[in-house]
N, C-alpha and C positions, 0 to 999 in steps of 0.2 A: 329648387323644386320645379324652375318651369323645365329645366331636359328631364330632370332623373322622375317625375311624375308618368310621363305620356312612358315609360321604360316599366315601370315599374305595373302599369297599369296593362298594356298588354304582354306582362310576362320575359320582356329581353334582361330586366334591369340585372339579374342576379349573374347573365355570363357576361355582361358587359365588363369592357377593360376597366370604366369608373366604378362597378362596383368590386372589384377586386384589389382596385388600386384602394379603397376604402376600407376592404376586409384584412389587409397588408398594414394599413396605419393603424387599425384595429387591436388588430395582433399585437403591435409594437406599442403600441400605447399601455395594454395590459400585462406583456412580458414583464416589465420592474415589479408591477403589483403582484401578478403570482407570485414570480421568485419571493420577495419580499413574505410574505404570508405564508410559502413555502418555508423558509428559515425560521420565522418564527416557530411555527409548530414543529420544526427538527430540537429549536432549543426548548420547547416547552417539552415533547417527546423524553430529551434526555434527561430533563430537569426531571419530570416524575419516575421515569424508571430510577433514577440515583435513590430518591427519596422513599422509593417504595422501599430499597434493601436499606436505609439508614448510611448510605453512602455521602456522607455532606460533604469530601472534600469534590466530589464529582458534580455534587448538586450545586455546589454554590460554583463552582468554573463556569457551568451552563449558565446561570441564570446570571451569574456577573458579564455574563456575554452579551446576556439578553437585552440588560440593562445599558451598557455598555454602544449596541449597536441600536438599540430604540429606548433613549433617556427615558422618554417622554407618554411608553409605556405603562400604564397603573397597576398593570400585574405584576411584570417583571419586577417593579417597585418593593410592591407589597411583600412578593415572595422572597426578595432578597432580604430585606430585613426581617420577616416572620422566621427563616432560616436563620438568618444570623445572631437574634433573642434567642427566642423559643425552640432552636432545635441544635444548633449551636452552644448556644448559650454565650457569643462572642461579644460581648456590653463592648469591649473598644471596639469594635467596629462597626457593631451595631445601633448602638446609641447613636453618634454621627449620622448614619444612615436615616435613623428613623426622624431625630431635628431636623433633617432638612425636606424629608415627606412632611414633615410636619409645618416648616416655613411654607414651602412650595403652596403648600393646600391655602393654608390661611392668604396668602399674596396672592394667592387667583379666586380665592373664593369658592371652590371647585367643590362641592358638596360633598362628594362622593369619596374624593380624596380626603374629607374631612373624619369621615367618618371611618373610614379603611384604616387609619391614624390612631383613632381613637381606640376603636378595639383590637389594636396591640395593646394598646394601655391598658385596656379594662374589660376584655373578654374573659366571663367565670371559668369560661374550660381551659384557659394558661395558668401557667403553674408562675407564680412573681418574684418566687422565694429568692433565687438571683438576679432581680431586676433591683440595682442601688431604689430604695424607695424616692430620695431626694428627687432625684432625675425623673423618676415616674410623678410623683405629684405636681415637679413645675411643668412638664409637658403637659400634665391634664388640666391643671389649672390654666394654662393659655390656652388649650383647644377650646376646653368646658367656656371659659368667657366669649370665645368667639363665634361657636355654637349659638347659644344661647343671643346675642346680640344678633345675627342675622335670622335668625329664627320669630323675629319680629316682623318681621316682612310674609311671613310663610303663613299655609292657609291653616285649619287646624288642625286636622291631622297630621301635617307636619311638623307643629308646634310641641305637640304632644308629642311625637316620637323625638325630637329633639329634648326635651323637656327627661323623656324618657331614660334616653343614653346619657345624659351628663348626670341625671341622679346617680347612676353609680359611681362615678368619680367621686361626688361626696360623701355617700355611703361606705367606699373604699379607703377613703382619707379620714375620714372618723368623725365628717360632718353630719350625723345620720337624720337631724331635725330639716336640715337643708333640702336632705335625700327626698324624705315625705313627703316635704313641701312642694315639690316639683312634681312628682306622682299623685299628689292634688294636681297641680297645675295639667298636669296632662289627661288627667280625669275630667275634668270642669271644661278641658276644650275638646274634649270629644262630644259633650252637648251642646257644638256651638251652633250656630246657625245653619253655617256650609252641611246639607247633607254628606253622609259617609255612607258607602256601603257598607252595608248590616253584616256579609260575610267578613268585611275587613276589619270593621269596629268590632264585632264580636271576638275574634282571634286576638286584637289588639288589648280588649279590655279584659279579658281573663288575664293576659300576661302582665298589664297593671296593677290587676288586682292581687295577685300571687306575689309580684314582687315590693307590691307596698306593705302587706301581709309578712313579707318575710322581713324585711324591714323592722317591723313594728314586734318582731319576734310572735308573728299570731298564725290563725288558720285559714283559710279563704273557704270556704264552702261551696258547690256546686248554687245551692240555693242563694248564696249570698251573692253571686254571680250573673242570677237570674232577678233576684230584686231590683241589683245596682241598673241593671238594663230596663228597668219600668218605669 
């Protein structure tokens, strides 16, 4: 700073040879990263034009690439196995894929991967009819427990959306007394202490209350909606 200051301050510093010789390592330091982020968007690119026409053997090349050339990727991840279940319908190679998103997640703790995981499992808008049930409830069963156990540490709203997500797994497994229990649970921490925003609690707690509602085989009411918030 003591040369490149008095430079900068009356104006020479930008044709100087140091700062060109800076704008040069510049360049070259950011070249791997474009390129890099350049590729990826050519494979995500091709990945969705394949899948817009239902082309999966084109779709899964791309994204096996994807995967392939950024392990470490959560989309690339997701998309490959979401393709390979759900749009495929390929359980042997799928399945595989999805255990070890599924190890992955649990061995780092990685939230976000926990839950990308999960609703493969138990997203209402997949259809499961060819998903071996067996395989589907011990993977939910080891997410849902691991969920739930770090979810002791979290504040409460995110107790509650935890709370939230593994009720389906039991409601789907034909534990459905477990289900309500935890959509209590997630109810009871949305009055916790920690303020919530009223825009988020309010979104949050209608979709509670509709899906403990359904649950319970009942009706949820607008007004029932507006008491439960008093």
């Amino acid at each position: 700073m003591h040369d490149v200051l008095p430079q900068i301050l009356d104006g020479t510093w930008r044709t100087s040879a140091q700062a060109k010789a800076a704008e040069r390592e510049r360049i070259a330091e950011d070249e791997p990263k474009a390129r890099k982020q350049a590729l990826k968007e050519q494979i995500r690119g091709k990945f969705r034009e394949a899948e817009e026409i239902e082309d999966w053997k084109t779709a899964l090349a791309a994204i096996k690439k994807g995967v392939a050339l950024y392990p470490d990727n959560l989309s690339f991840r997701q998309a490959h196995v979401h393709l390979l279940i759900h749009k495929m319908h390929d359980m042997q190679t799928g399945l595989p894929a999805l255990r070890q998103l599924i190890r992955d997640a649990i061995n780092t703790n990685y939230e976000v991967m926990l839950h990308v995981a999960f609703f493969e499992l138990f997203d209402p808008a997949y259809d499961y009819s060819k998903f071996p049930s067996v395989e589907r409830f011990a993977m939910g069963k080891e997410l849902s427990e691991h969920i739930l156990a770090l979810s002791r540490l979290k504040d409460d709203y995110s107790k509650a959306w935890s709370y939230r997500m593994v009720a389906a797994y039991y409601h789907a497994s034909g534990n459905k007394d477990r289900a309500v229990e935890l959509l209590e649970l997630a109810l009871k921490s949305l009055d916790g202490p920690k303020p919530i925003s009223e825009v988020l609690k309010d979104g949050f707690l209608a979709d509670l209350l509709q899906t403990l509602a359904n649950y319970k085989g009942e009706k949820v009411t607008a007004m029932f909606v507006w008491l439960r918030r008093r």
